[in-house]
C-alpha positions in Angstrom: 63.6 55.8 21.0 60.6 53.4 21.1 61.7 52.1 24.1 62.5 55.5 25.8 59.2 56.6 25.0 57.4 53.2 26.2 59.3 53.8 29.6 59.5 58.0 29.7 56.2 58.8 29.0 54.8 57.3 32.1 57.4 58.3 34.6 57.0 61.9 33.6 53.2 62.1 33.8 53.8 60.6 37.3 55.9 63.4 38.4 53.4 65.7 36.9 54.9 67.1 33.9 52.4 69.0 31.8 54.7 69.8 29.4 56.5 66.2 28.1 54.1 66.1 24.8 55.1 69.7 23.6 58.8 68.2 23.5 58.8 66.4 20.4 58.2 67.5 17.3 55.0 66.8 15.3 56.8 65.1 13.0 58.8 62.8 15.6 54.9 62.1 16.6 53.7 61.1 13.5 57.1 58.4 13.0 56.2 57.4 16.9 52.5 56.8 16.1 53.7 54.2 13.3 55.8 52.8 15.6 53.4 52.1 18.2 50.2 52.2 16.9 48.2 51.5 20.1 49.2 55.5 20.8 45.8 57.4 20.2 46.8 60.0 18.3 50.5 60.2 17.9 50.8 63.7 20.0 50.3 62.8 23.4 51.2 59.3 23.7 48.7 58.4 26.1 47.6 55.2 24.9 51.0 54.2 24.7 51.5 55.3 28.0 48.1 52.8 28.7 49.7 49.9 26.8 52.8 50.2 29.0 50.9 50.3 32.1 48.9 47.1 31.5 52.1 45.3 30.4 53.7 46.4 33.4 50.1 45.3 35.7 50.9 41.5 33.8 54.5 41.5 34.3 54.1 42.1 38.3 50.8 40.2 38.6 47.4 40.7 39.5 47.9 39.1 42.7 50.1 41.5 43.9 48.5 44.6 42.5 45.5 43.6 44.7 47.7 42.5 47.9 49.7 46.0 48.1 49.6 47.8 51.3 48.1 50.9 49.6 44.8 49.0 48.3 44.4 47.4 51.9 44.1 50.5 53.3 41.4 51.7 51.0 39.9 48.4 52.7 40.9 49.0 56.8 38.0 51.9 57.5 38.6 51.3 61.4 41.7 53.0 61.0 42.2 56.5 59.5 44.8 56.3 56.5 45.9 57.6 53.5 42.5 56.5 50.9 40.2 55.2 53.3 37.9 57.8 53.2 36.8 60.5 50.6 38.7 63.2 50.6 36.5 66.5 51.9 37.3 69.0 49.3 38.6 68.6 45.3 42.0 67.1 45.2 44.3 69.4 43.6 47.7 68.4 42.4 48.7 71.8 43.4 50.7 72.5 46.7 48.2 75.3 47.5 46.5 72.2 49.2 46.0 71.3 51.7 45.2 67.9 50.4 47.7 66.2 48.6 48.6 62.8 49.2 51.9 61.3 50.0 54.2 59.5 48.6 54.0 55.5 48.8 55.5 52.5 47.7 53.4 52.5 44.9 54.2 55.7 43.6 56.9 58.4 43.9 54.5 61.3 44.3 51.0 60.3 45.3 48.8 59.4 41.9 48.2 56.2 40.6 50.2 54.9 38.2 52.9 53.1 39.5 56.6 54.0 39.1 59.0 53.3 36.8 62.8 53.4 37.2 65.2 52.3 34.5 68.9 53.4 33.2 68.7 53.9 29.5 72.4 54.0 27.5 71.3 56.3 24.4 75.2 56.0 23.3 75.2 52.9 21.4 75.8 53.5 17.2 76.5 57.0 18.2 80.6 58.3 17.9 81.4 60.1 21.1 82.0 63.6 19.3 78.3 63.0 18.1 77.1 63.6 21.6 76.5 66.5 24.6 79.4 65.6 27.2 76.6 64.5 29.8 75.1 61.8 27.2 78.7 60.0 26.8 77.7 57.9 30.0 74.3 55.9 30.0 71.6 58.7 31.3 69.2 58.1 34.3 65.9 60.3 33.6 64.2 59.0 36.4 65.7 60.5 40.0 62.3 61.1 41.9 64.1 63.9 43.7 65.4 65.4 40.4 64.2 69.1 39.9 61.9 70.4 37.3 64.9 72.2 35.4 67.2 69.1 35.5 64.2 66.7 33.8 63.7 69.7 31.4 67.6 69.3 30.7 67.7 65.8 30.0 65.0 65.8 27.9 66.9 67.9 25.8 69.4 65.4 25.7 67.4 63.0 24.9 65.9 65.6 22.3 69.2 66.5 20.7 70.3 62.4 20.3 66.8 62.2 18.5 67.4 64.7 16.2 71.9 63.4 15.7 69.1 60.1 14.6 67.0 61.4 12.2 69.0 64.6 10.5 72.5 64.2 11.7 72.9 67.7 12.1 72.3 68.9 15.6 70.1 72.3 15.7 70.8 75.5 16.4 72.2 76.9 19.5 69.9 79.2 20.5 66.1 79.0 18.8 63.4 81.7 19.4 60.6 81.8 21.4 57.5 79.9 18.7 60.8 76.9 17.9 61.6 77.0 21.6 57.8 76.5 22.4 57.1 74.0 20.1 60.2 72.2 20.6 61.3 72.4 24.4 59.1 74.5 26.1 58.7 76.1 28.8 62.4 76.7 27.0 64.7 78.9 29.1 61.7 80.9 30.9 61.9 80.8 34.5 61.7 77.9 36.5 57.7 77.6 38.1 58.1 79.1 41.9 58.1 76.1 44.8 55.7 76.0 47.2 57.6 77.8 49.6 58.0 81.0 47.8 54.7 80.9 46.1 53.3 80.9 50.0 56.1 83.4 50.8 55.3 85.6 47.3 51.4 85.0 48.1 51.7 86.4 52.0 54.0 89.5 50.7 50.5 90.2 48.1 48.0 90.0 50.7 50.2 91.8 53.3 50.1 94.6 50.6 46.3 94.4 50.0 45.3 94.6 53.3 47.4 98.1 53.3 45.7 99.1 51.0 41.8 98.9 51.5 39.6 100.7 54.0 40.2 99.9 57.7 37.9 97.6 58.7 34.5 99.0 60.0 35.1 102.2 57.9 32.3 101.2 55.3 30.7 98.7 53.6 32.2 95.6 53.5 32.0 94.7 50.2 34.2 97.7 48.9 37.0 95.6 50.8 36.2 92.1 49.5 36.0 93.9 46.3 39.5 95.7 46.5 41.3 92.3 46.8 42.4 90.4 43.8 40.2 87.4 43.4 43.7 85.4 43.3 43.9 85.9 46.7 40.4 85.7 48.4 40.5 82.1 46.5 44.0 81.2 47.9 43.5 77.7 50.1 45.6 77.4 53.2 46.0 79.3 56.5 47.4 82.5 55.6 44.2 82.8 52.7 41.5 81.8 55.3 43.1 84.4 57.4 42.7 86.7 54.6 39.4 85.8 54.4 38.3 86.3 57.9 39.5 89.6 57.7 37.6 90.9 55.2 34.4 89.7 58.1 35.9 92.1 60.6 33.7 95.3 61.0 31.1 93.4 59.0 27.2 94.4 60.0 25.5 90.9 60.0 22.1 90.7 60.6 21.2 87.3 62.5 17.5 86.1 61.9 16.2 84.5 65.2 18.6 82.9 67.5 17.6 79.3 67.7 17.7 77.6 71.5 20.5 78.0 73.9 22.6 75.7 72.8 23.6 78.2 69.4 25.3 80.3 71.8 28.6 79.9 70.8 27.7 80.8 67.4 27.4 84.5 68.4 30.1 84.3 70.5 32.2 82.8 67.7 30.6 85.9 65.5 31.8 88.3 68.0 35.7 86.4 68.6 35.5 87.3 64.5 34.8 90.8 65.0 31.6 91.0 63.3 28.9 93.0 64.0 25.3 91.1 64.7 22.0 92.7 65.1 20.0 90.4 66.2 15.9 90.0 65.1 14.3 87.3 67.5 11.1 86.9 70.0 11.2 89.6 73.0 10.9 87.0 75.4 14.1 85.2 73.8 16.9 84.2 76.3 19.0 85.7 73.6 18.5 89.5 74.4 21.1 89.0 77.4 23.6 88.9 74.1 23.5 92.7 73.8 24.2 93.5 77.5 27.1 90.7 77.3 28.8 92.4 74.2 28.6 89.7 71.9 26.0 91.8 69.9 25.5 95.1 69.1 21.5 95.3 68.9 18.7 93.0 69.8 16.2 94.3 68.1 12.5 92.5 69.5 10.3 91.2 66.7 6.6 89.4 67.9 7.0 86.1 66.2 3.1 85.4 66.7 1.8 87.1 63.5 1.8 85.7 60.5 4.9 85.5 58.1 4.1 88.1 56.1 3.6 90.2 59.0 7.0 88.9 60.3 8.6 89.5 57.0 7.1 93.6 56.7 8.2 94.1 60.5 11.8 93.0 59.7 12.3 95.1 56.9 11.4 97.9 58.5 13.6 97.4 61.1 16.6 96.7 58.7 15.9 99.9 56.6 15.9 101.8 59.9 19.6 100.4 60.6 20.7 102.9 58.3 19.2 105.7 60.3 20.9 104.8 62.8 24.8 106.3 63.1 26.0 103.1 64.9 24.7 100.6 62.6 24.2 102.0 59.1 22.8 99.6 56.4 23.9 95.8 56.7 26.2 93.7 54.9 24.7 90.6 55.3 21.8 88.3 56.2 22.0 84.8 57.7 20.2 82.5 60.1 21.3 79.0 61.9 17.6 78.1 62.4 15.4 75.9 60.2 12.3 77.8 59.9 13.7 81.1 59.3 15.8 80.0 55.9 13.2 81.0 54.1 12.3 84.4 55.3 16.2 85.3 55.8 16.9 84.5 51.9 14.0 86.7 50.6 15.3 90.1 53.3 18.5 89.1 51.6 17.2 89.1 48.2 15.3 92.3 49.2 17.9 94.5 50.1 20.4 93.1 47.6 22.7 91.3 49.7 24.5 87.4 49.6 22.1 85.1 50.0 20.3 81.7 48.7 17.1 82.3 46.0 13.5 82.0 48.1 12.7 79.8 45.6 15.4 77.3 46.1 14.9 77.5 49.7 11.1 76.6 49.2 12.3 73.7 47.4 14.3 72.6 50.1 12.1 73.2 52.8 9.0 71.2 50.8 10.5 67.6 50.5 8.1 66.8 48.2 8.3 69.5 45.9 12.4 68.3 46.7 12.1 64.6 45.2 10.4 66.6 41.8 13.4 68.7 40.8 15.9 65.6 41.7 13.6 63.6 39.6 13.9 66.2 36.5 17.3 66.4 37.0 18.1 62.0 37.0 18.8 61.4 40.5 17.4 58.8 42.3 13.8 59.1 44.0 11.7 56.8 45.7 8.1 56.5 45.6 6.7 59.2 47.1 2.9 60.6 47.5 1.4 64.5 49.5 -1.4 63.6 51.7 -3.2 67.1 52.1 -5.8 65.6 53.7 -7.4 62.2 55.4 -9.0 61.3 52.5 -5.6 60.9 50.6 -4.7 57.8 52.0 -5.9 55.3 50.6 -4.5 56.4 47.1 -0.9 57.5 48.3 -1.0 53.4 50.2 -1.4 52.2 46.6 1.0 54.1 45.2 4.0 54.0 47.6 3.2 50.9 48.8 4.7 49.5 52.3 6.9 49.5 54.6 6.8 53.4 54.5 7.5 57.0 56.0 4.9 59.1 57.2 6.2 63.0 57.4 5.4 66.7 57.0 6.9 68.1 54.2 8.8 70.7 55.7 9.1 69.6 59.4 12.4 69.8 61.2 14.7 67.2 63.6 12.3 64.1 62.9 9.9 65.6 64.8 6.4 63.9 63.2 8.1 61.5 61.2 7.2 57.6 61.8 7.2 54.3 60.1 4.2 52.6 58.6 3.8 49.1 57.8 0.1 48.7 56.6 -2.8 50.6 55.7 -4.3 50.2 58.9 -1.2 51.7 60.5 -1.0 54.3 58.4 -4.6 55.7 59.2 -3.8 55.3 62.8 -0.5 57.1 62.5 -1.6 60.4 60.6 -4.2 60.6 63.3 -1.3 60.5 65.5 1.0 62.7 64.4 -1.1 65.0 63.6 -2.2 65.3 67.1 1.3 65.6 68.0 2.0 68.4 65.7 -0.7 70.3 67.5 1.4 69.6 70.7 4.3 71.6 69.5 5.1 75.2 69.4 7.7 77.1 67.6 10.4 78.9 70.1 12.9 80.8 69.1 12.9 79.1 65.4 13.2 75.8 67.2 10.4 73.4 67.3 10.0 72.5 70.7 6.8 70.6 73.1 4.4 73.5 74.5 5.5 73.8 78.5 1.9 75.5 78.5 3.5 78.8 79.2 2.1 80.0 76.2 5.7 80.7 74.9 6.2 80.2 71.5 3.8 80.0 68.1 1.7 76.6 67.2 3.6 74.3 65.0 0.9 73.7 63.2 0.0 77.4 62.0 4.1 77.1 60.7 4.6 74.0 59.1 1.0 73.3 58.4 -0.2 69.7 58.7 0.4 68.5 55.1 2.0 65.2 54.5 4.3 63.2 52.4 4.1 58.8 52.1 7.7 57.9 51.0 8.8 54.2 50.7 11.1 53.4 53.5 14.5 53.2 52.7 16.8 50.4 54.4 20.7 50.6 55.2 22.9 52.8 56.8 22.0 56.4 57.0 25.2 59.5 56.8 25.1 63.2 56.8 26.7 65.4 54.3 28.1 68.8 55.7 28.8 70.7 52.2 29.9 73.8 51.3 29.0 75.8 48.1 31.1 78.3 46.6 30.1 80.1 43.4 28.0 77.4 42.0 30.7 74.6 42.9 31.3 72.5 46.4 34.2 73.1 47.8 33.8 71.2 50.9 31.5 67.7 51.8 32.4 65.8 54.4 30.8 62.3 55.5 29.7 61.0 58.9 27.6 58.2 59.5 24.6 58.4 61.6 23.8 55.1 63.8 20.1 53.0 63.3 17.6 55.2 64.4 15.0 54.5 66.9 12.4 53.3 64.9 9.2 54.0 64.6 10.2 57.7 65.3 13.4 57.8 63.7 15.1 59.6 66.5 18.8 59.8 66.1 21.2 57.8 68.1 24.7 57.9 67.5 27.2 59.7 64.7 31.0 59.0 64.1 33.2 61.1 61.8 35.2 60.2 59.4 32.6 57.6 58.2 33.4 53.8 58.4 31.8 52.9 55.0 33.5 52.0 52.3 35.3 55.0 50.1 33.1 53.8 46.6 29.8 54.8 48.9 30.8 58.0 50.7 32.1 59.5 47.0 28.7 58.2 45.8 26.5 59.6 48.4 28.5 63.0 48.5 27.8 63.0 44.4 24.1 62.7 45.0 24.2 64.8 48.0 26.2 67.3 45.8 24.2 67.4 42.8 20.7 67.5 44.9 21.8 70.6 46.1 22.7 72.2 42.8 19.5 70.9 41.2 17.8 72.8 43.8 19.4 76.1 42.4 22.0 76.8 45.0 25.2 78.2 44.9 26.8 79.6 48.0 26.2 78.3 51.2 26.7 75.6 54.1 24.3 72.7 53.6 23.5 69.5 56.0 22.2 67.0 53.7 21.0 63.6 55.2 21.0 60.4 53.2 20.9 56.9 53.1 23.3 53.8 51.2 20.0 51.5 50.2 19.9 47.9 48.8 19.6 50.0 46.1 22.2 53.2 46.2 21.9 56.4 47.4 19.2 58.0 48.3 18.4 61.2 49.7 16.1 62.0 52.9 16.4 65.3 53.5 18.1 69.0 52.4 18.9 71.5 55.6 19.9 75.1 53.7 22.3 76.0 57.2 24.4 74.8 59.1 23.1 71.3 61.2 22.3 71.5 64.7 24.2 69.7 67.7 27.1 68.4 67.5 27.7 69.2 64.0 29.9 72.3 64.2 31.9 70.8 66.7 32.8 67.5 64.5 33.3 69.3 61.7 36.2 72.2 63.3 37.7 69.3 65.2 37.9 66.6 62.6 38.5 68.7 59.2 39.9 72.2 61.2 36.6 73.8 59.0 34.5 76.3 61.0 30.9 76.0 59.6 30.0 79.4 61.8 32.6 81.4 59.7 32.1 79.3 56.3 28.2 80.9 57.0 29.2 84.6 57.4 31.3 83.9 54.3 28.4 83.5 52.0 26.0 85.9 53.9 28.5 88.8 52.9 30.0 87.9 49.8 33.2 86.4 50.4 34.2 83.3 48.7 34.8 79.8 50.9 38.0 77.6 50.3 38.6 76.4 53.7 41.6 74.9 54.8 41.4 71.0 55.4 44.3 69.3 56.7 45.2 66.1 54.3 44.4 63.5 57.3 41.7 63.7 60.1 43.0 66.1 63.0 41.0 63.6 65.7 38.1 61.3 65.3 34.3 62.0 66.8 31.6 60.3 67.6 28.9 61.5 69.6 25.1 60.6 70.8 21.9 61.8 72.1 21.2 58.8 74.5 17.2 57.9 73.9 15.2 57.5 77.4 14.1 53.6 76.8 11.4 53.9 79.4 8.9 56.2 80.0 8.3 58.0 83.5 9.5 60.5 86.0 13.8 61.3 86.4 14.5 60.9 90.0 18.0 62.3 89.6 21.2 62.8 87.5 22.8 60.4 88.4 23.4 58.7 84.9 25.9 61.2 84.6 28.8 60.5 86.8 30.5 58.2 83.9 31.0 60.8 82.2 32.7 63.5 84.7 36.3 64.0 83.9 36.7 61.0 81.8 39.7 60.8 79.4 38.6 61.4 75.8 35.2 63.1 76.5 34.7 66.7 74.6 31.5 67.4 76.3 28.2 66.0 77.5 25.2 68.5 77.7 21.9 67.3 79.8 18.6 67.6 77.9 16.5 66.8 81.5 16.4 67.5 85.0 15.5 65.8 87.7 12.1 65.0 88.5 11.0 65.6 84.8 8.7 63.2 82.9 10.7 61.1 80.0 9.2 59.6 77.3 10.0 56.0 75.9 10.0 54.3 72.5 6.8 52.0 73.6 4.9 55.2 74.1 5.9 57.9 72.0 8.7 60.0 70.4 11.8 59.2 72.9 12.9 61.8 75.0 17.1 63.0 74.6 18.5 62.5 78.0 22.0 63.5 77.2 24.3 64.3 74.3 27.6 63.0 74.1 30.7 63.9 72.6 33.8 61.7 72.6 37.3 61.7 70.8 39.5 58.7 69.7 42.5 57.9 67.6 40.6 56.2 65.1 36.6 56.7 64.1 36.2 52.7 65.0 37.5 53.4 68.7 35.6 56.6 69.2 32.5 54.5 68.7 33.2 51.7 70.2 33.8 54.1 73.2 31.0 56.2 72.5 28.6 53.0 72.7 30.4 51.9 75.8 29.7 55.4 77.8 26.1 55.1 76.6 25.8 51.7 78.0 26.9 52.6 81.8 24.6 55.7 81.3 21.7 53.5 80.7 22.2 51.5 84.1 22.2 54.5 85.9 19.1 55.9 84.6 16.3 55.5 87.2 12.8 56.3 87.2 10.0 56.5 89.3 
């Protein structure tokens, strides 16, 4: 029996048996825990089950625990497989998943401790008539393809020989339900439901639910969500997200400003998802074509050149007059894709008692000082950091954070303002400089944009104020996080790895998902990425957190409350099948996220917003024809036209000339790719 345990107890917690240490009696325990006394407590044998595995690591060798094919692919990042990246969303050992691993050579079903065969002949000492007829021959227990019921059975066996042992009596035929319990259980209650009838059981319940709440449209959305069983508007995989986008069909979303062109697609996703979006933006938006278009209901104009609060009391009137209106009625939901309106969108939300972040988390987002004190409090890492109100600051915060440093506004947006510093000199020099700059921008549709001298658009300045944080730079290689909170817990973070930026300005080059770092730094960076955003106070929501792997860890730059800009939505759908536009709509009407990730990347991505090196005047497009219909490019969008005035490194913050978007088998071809394209791009760029 020693050595059945020794060898049992591990092969059954590898085929995920729950139930092995409710099959012996406590007094069988007790007896085993003499036996081997390296078991920690005699009931669930797991130290035994330890000692085992370490004798089992000696036996084989540490040479050839290391060389296995399953630890070099934790090792080979240029290729996507099984381990060499952190998985996007909890692991589960459930089947719901949509993550599970599979089965390798160095285990029968996926976890980690390795597997252990053997043929154990229980028969010897024992007189044939002493034993069941199926334990006269020696008894495998360990088929990997063996069902739940027949491992139950044998262990009965095995049970029955243990007690012929000890008592010499066998016990009774049939026991009730405590004996049966304590003894064998789950007993003789029926067998837990495979995969493919709990998804068949699980589609018949939400077939039935859907019969039974309002049609969609008929009323507020959140009597639907609210007439479903939780079980189900939880469930992971297709048929739950379908549920899921269902309950967003006939759902009256207001949309808080619209954000530049480019966010399009997000209403036209909106609208492919039958929800309903009234729309609060500038009159002179491009965006009030939507309405004519179909894609939203109302555009409703808002004059974005009064103050906030001015802003905020205009908006809620126009929301409480919604439910004046016999087309609209009141909302179910309040959301924005734009920067500088997450603040005002969560406190109309918090107003009107709908889904949506706390203002005051969203302040502490937005203020990335105010950002590094709560992480402080709460034990994550922080560097050195000092807020320059005014000039006379900084002389103090150059003593305090020291150099080389980062010079920014405290809530700016898309690097715009933020430059290296290497002295005190430079530093005096650059806040001059940037805040000259800021004075050149104007706010545009919630986008932050150069003033065109159309007087379109509010100063930057009167928004985001001119108040700055000195932060000590941080070295290595910078990622995003794309998370997703859902009822206080992530349920979705996904890494990509941003290339060097263009220093001094820190413009952004190049991005390729899944990440090529090693696995132990993507889980660490989505841990600090994760718990910054709870220590902020969040708990529902799509966040795009940007960080750093230092000399010294991770370390956090910056917390965007929405969903990131560019190419961000389209990395994310293509590489994990998770749609941040939806995820978004999710939390602005109460519905709870699980979305469904495939267990291996669908493609690989990498894209780039090719940097004008040289300053001067575009004499044509040209720079473009290496990418017209070239295999394995998703998309290229032009920043430029011709004839317009770029903007190089030497003399400024770089102008974007294009961004890219490519797709490869594996993340280390689709950059390699990527940096080729922008290469022949640059050749072809010429200037007057």
């Amino acid at each position: 029996l020693k050595q059945l345990l020794a060898r049992a107890k591990p092969r059954e917690r590898a085929l995920g048996d729950p139930q092995w240490s409710s099959r012996f009696s406590q007094r069988q325990a007790r007896r085993f825990a003499r036996i081997m006394p390296q078991a920690c407590c005699g009931g669930c044998f797991s130290g035994a089950s330890s000692s085992y595995r370490r004798w089992k690591l000696r036996a084989l060798g540490q040479q050839a625990a290391d060389d296995s094919p399953r630890s070099k692919r934790f090792h080979d990042s240029g290729s996507p497989g099984i381990g060499s990246w952190a998985s996007p969303v909890p692991y589960s050992p459930l089947g719901y998943g949509s993550w599970k691993r599979e089965a390798s050579e160095f285990s029968a079903d996926g976890h980690d401790s390795p597997a252990v065969a053997f043929s154990l002949d229980i028969s010897d000492g024992l007189e044939a008539g002493d034993l069941p007829e199926s334990a006269k021959a020696p008894l495998r227990v360990t088929n990997p393809k063996s069902t739940p019921e027949e491992r139950r059975r044998h262990l009965r066996e095995l049970d029955l020989a243990a007690r012929r042992l000890q008592h010499g009596t066998p016990p009774p035929a049939k026991a009730d339900f405590g004996t049966e319990q304590l003894f064998a259980s789950p007993g003789t209650l029926p067998s837990a439901p495979t995969t493919a009838e709990r998804e068949r059981a699980q589609k018949a319940l939400m077939s039935k639910a859907l019969r039974q709440i309002p049609p969609a449209g008929a009323g507020p959305a959140g009597e639907r969500i609210a007439k479903v069983p939780r079980r189900l508007l939880t469930a992971r995989g297709a048929d739950g997200q379908n549920l899921r986008r269902e309950m967003l069909r006939g759902a009256l979303v207001v949309v808080f400003t619209a954000g530049y062109e480019g966010k399009r697609f997000i209403f036209e996703k909106a609208h492919a998802l039958g929800i309903r979006v009234v729309l609060l933006e500038s009159a002179d938006s491009w965006s009030r074509c939507l309405e004519e278009e179909g894609k939203i209901v109302k555009f409703i104009p808002m004059d974005m050149s009064q103050s906030s609060d001015a802003v905020y009391r205009d908006a809620m009137a126009a929301i409480e007059r919604m439910s004046e209106d016999p087309s609209l009625g009141p909302p179910d939901g309040i959301a924005t894709f734009v920067e500088l309106s997450v603040p005002i969108a969560a406190r109309l939300a918090e107003a009107f008692g709908l889904p949506g972040p706390m203002p005051e988390s969203v302040d502490l987002a937005r203020d990335k000082h105010k950002t590094r004190a709560v992480m402080a409090d709460a034990g994550l890492p922080t560097p050195p950091n000092f807020l320059i109100r005014c000039e006379a600051e900084l002389d103090e915060a150059a003593r305090k954070v020291g150099f080389p440093a980062v010079l920014k506004p405290v809530s700016g947006a898309a690097s715009l303002g933020v430059k290296k510093v290497v002295s005190v000199q430079d530093l005096r020099n650059t806040y001059v400089e940037l805040d000259r700059e800021l004075r050149t921008l104007v706010v545009s549709s919630g986008a932050l944009v150069k003033d065109d001298g159309k007087g379109q658009g509010s100063s930057a300045v009167r928004v985001i104020g001119a108040t700055f944080m000195l932060e000590r730079y941080l070295d290595g290689n910078e990622v995003d996080v794309d998370i997703i909170m859902s009822e206080g817990e992530w349920v979705f973070a996904a890494v990509s790895d941003n290339g060097p930026t263009l220093e001094p300005y820190f413009n952004e080059t190049w991005a390729v998902s899944p990440s090529l770092l090693p696995r132990d730094q993507q889980v660490a960076l989505k841990e600090l990425a994760i718990g910054t955003v709870k220590s902020l106070g969040f708990l529902d929501g799509v966040f795009h957190v940007e960080c750093k792997y230092t000399s010294c860890g991770p370390q956090l730059i910056e917390v965007n409350a929405r969903m990131g800009g560019g190419p961000v939505y389209e990395t994310n759908r293509r590489v994990w099948n998770v749609c941040l536009v939806e995820e978004t709509f999710f939390a602005a009407v109460g519905v709870p996220s699980r979305p469904n990730v495939p267990r291996i990347p669908a493609e690989c991505i990498a894209n780039s917003d090719v940097n004008a090196l040289k300053s001067g005047k575009l004499k044509n497009l040209d720079f473009l024809e290496p990418l017209r219909n070239r295999e394995g490019v998703v998309s290229f969008d032009p920043h430029v036209a011709a004839g317009e005035s770029v903007v190089g490194p030497a003399d400024g913050l770089p102008t974007w000339l294009v961004e890219v978007v490519v797709s490869r088998p594996t993340p280390k071809e689709a950059l390699d790719y990527l940096l080729q394209l922008e290469s022949e791009i640059q050749r072809r760029v010429q200037l007057e």
